[in-house]
C-alpha positions as CSV (number, residue, x, y, z in Angstrom):
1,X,-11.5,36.1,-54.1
2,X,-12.1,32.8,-52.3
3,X,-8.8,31.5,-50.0
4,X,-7.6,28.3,-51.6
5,X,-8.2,25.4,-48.9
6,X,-5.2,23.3,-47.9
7,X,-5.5,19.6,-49.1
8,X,-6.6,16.7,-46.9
9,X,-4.2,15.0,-45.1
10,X,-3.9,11.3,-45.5
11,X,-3.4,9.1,-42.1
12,X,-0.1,7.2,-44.6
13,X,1.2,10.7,-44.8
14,X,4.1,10.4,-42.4
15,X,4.9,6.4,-43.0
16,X,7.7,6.0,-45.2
17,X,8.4,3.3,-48.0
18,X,10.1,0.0,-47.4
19,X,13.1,0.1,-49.2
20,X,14.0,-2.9,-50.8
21,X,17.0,-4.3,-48.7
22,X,19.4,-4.3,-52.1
23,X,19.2,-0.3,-52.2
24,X,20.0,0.4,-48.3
25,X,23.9,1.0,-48.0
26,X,25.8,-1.7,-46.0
27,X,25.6,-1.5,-42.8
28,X,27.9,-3.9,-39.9
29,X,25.3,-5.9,-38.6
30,X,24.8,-6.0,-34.6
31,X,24.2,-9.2,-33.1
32,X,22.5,-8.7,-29.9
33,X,24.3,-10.6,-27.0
34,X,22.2,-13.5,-25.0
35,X,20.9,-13.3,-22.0
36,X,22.6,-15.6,-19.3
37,X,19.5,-15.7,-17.4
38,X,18.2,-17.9,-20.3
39,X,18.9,-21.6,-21.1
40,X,19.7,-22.2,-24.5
41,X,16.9,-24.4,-26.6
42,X,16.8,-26.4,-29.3
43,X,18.8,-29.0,-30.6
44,X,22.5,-27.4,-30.0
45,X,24.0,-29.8,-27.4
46,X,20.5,-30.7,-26.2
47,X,21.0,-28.3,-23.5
48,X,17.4,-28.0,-23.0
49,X,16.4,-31.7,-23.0
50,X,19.6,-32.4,-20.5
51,X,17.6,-29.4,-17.9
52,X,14.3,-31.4,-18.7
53,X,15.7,-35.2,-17.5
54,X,18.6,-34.0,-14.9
55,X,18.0,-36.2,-12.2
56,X,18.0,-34.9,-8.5
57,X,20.8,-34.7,-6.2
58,X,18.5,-35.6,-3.0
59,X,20.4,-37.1,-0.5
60,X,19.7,-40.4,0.8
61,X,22.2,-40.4,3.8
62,X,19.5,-40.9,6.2
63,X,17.7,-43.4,4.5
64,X,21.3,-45.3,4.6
65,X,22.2,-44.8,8.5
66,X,18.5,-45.7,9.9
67,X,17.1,-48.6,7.3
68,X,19.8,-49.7,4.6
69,X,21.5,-53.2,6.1
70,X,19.9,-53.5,9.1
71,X,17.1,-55.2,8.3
72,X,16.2,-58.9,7.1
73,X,14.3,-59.2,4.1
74,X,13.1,-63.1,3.5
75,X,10.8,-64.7,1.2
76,X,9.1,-68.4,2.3
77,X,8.1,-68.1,5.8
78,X,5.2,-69.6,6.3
79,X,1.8,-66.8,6.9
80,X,0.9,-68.5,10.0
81,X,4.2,-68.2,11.7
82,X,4.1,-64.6,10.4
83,X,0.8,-64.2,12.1
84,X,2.0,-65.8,15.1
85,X,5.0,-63.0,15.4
86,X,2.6,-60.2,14.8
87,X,0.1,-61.2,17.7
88,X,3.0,-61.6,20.0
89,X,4.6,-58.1,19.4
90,X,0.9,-56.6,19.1
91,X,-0.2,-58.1,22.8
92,X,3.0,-57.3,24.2
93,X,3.3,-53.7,22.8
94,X,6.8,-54.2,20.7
95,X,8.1,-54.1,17.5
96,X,7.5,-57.5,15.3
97,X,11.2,-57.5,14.4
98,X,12.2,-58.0,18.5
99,X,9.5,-61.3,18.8
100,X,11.7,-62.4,15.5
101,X,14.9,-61.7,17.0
102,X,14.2,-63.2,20.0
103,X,12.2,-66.2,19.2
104,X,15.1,-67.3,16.3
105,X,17.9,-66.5,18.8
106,X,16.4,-68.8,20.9
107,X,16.0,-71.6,18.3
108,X,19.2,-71.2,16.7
109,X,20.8,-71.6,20.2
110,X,19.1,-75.0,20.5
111,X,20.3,-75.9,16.8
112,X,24.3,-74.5,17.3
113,X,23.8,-76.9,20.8
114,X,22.6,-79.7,19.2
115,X,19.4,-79.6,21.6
116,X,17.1,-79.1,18.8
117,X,17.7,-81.2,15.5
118,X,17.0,-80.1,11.8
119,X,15.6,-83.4,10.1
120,X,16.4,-82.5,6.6
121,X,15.5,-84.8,3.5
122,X,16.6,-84.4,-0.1
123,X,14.3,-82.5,-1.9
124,X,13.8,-84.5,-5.5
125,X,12.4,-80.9,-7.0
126,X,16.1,-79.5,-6.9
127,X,19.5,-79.3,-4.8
128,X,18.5,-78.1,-1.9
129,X,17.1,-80.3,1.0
130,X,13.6,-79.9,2.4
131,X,12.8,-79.5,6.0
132,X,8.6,-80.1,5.2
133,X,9.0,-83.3,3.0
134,X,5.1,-83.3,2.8
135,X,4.7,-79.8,2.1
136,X,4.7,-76.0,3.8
137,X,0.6,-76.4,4.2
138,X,0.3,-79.9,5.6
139,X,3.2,-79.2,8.2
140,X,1.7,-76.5,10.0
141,X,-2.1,-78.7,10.7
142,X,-5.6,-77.3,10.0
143,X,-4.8,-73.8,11.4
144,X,-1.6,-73.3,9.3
145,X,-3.9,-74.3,6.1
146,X,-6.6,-72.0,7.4
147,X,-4.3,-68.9,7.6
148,X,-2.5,-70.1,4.3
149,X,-5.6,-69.9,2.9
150,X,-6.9,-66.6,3.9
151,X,-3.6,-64.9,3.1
152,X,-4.3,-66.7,-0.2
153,X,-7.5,-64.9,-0.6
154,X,-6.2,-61.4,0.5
155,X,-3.4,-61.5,-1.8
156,X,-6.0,-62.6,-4.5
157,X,-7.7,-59.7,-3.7
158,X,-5.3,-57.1,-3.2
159,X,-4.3,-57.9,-7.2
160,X,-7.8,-58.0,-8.5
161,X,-7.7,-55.8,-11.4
162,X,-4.0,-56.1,-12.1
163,X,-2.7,-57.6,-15.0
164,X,-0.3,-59.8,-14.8
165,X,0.0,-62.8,-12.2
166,X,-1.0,-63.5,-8.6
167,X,2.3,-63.1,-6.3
168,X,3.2,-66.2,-4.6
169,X,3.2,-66.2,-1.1
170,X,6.3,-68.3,-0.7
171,X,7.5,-65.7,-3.2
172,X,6.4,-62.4,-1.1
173,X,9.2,-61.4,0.7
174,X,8.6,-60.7,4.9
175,X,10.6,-57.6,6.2
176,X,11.8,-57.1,9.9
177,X,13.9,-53.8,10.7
178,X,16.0,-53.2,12.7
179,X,17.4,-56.7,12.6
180,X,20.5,-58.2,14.7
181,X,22.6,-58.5,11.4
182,X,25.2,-61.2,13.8
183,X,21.9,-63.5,14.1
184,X,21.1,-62.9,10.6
185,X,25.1,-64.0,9.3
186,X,24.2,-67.4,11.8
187,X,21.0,-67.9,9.7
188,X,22.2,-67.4,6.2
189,X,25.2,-69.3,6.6
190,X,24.0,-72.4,8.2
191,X,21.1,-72.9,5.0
192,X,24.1,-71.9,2.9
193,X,24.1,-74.2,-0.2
194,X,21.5,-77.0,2.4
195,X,18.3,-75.2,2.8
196,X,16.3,-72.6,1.9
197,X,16.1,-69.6,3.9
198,X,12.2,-69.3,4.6
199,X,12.0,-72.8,5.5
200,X,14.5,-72.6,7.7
201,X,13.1,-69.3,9.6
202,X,9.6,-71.0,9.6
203,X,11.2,-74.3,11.8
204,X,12.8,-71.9,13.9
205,X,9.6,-70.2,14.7
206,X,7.8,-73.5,14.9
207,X,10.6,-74.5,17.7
208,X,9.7,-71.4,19.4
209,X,6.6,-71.2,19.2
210,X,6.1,-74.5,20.8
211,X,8.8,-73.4,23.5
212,X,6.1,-70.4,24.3
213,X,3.5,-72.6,24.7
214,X,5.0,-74.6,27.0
215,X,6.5,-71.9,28.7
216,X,10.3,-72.6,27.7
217,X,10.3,-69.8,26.4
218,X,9.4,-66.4,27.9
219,X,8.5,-62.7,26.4
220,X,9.9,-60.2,29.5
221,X,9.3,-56.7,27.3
222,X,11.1,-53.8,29.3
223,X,9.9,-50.0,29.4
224,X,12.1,-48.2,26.1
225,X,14.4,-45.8,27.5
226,X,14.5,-42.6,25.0
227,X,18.1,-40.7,24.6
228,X,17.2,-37.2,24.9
229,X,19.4,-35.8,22.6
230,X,18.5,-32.1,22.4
């Protein structure tokens, strides 16, 4: 008599039915506890968006001790006399802020004496008086206009491709650090409310400049001593 053969096994055998969710018995339901490694998302106290635009806590104490008000920042000096700073510094191997310090020093002296005169006019364009009635190019001759110029033309190109306007030179603002801030205090409070700044800075360099020409006034650059501080 032939054995009777089990029957096939089906690969769903062992994989129970879903049971509908309104048949299972009630059961407390376990909520599983967040991880504190996580931030939280989403719109709940925008706690993600406030980890996205936090804004860093980098310190700038350096930045205040070596550079933050101890430099002079002033717009309107005239590019020649600008130039003329940089080529001194440059041949004598110093910083461009010491020829500024020392050739306004030496002006301003000659002003606080009285041995140098500031012949001021009213300027009809606003309050202020003028110290170059006929204008900042004309005062400074052919070589003032020909370094106006080319300063003119860099600037020009510098921007080509911007949008917007072409900056000013009279409007570019020259930056000497470290500055004597005492020196600076003399400068800003004898144009207070009389002249503007940049045209006063450019007739003090004019003063001096003709003072180093004539040899009135002399450059004597020492060796820099360096602190060892290790």
């Amino acid at each position: 008599m032939p054995t009777k053969k089990p029957p096939r096994r089906s690969a769903f055998d062992n994989v129970q039915p879903e049971v509908p969710p309104f048949l299972t018995p009630e059961k407390p339901s376990v909520v599983q506890p967040a991880n504190p490694a996580l931030p939280e998302l989403g719109p709940k106290e925008r706690t993600g968006l406030h980890l996205a635009i936090r804004k860093s806590k980098k310190s700038r104490a350096w930045e205040q001790q070596h550079q933050y008000g101890r430099g002079y920042s002033i717009k309107g000096v005239r590019p020649d006399m600008n130039k003329w700073v940089g080529n001194i510094a440059a041949e004598l191997g110093v910083r461009v802020a010491e020829v500024a310090m020392f050739s306004l020093r030496h002006s301003m002296d000659l002003v606080d004496s009285g041995e140098c005169r500031v012949p001021a006019i009213q300027n009809p364009r606003g309050l202020l008086w003028t110290l170059f009635p006929e204008g900042y190019e004309a005062s400074g001759g052919k070589q003032a206009q020909a370094i106006i110029a080319e300063t003119e033309k860099l600037i020009k190109k510098k921007a080509k491709g911007k949008k917007g306007k072409v900056e000013d030179w009279k409007k570019k603002p020259v930056n000497w650090t470290p500055f004597d801030q005492q020196l600076k205090e003399r400068i800003v409070e004898f144009c207070r409310d009389r002249y503007p700044q940049g045209e006063f800075v450019t007739f003090l360099l004019e003063r001096a400049k003709k003072d180093y020409e004539n040899g009135a006034l002399k450059f004597n650059p020492q060796p820099r001593v360096l602190v060892n501080k290790g």
